[in-house]
C-alpha positions as CSV (number, residue, x, y, z in Angstrom):
1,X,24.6,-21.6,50.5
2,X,24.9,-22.9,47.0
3,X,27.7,-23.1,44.9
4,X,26.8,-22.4,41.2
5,X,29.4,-22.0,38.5
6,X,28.7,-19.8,35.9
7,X,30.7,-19.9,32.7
8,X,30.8,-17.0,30.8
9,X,32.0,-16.1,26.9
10,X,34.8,-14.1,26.2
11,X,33.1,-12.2,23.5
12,X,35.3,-13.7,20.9
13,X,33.8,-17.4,22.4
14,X,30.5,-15.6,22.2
15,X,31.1,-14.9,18.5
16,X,32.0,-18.5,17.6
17,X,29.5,-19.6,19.4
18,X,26.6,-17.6,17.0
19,X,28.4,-18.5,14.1
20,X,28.5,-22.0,14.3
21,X,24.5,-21.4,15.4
22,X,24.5,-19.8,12.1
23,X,26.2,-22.6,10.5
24,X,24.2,-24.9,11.8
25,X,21.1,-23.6,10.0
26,X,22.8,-22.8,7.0
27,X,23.6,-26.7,6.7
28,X,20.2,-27.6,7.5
29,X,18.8,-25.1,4.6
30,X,21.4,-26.5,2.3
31,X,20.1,-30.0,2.8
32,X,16.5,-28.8,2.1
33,X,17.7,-27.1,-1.1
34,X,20.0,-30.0,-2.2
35,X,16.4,-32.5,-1.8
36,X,14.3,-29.9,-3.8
37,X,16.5,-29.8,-6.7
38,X,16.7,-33.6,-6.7
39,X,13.3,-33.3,-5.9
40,X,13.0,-31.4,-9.3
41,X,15.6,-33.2,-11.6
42,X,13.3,-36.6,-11.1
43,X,10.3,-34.5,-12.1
44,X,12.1,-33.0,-14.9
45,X,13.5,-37.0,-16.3
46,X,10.1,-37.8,-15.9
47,X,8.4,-35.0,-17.8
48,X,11.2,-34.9,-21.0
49,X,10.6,-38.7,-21.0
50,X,6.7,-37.9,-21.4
51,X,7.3,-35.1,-23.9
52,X,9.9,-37.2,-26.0
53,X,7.8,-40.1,-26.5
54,X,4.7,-37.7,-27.2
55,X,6.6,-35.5,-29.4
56,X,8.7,-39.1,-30.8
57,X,4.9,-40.6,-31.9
58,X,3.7,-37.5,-33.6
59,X,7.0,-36.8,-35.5
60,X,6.8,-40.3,-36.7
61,X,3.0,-39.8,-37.9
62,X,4.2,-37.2,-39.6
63,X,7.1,-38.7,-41.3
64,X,4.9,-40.8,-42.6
65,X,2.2,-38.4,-43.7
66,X,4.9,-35.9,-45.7
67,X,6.1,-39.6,-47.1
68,X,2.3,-39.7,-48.8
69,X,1.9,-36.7,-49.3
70,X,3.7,-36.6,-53.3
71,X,1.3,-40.4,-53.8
72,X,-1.9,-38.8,-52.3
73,X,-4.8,-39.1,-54.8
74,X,-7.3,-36.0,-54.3
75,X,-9.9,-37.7,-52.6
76,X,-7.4,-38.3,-50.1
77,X,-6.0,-35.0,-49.8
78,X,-8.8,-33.8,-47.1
79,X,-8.3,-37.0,-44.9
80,X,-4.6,-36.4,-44.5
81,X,-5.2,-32.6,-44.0
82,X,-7.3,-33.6,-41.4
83,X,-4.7,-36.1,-39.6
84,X,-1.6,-32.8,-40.3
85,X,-4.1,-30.4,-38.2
86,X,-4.8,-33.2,-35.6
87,X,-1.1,-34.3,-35.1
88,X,-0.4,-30.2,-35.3
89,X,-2.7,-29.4,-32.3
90,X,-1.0,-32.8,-30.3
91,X,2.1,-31.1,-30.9
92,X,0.8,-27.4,-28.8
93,X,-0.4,-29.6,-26.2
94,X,2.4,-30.8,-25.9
95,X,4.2,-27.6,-25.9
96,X,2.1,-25.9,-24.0
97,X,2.3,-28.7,-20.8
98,X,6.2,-28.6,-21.5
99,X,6.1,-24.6,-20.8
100,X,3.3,-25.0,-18.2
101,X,5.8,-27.0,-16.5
102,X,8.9,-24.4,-16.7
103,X,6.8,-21.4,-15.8
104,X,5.3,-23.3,-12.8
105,X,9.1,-23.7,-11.2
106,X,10.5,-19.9,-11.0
């Protein structure tokens, strides 16, 4: 003859029980969330540092170019043209990767 104890729930101890079940795996989901976003931030300090020094360069090129502009001499004129629609095309690459980068997160 054996002698087995069997413990059963009330159903309020049955209740607990599947909540802290439920618990359980709401913490764990949580703490995948909360590494994701930091996950995220990090690429998202890495990418505005990228973008600002891009972006930094090519508004300093064209500081400097709008500074010529009223000393140009009009053989120069199609050379710095040139170097506006070169620094203007940097600039939608760069906007374009910054919104590429957005649109790949939702």
């Amino acid at each position: 003859m054996t002698t087995d104890v069997v413990c059963r729930l009330s159903p309020e101890g049955e209740e607990l029980a599947a909540k802290r079940e439920e618990l359980a795996r709401l913490e764990t989901e949580l703490a995948d969330r909360e590494l994701a976003l930091a996950s995220l931030k990090a690429e998202l300090a890495a990418f505005e540092g990228l973008y600002l020094r891009r972006v930094g360069i090519l508004y300093a090129e064209l500081d400097e170019w709008t500074a010529r502009l009223p000393n140009a001499y009009e053989n120069d004129i199609p050379l710095i043209a040139l170097d506006i629609f070169k620094i203007l095309d940097e600039r939608r690459f760069v906007e374009r990767s910054f919104k590429k980068f957005f649109q790949s997160r939702l």
